[in-house]
N, C-alpha and C positions, 0 to 999 in steps of 0.2 A: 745194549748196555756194555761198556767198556770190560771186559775181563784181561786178569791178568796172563804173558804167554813164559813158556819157557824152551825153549828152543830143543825137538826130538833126537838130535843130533849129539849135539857138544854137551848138553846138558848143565849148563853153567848160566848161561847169556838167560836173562833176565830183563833187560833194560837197550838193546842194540836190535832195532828190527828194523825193516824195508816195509811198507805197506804200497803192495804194488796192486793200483785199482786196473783192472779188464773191462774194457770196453769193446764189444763185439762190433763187428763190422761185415756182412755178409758179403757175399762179393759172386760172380761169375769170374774165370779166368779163362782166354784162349788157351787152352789146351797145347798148340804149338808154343806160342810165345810165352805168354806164363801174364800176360798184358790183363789189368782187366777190366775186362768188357761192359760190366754194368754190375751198378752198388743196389742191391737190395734192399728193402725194409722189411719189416718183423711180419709186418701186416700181407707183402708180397710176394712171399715165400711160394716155389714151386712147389709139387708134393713131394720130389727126388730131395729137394735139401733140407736137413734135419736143423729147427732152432737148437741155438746153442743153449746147454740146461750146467753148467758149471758154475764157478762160485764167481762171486763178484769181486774178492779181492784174495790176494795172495800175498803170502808174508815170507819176507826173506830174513834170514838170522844177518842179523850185521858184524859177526864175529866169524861163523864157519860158513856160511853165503849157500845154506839151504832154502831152497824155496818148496813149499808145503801148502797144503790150506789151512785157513788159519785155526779150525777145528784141531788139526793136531798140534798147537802151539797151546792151543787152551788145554786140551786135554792132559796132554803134560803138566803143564802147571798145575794143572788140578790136583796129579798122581802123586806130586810129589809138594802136598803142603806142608 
């Protein structure tokens, strides 16, 4: 459900966000070159590399260009009805 944000920062912006989605992508890298080597899926995972457990989307203020989860955008808004 859509809630409203307020931005932790500037404390103003109300209405000015970035909704930046994360899309994971696993990966091996050569170690020398930095090249990499082969793309992973969720389901292929060695037991050395940890899934990624982070939020799905990230919010940027479009006024002071904080980027947060968007948990602390809500929760401001919240603080200050």
């Amino acid at each position: 459900m859509p809630a409203p944000y307020l931005c932790p920062n500037c404390k103003t912006n109300r209405s000015r966000f970035n909704i930046i989605e994360q899309h994971v992508k696993s990966v091996k890298l050569n170690p020398q070159t930095g090249d990499i080597v082969e793309e992973l899926e969720q389901g292929t995972l060695d037991p050395f590399h940890v899934t990624y457990k982070g939020p799905e989307y990230r919010i940027q203020c479009g006024v002071c260009g904080l980027i947060e989860d968007e948990l602390s955008f809500i929760k401001r808004a919240q603080l200050n009805q």
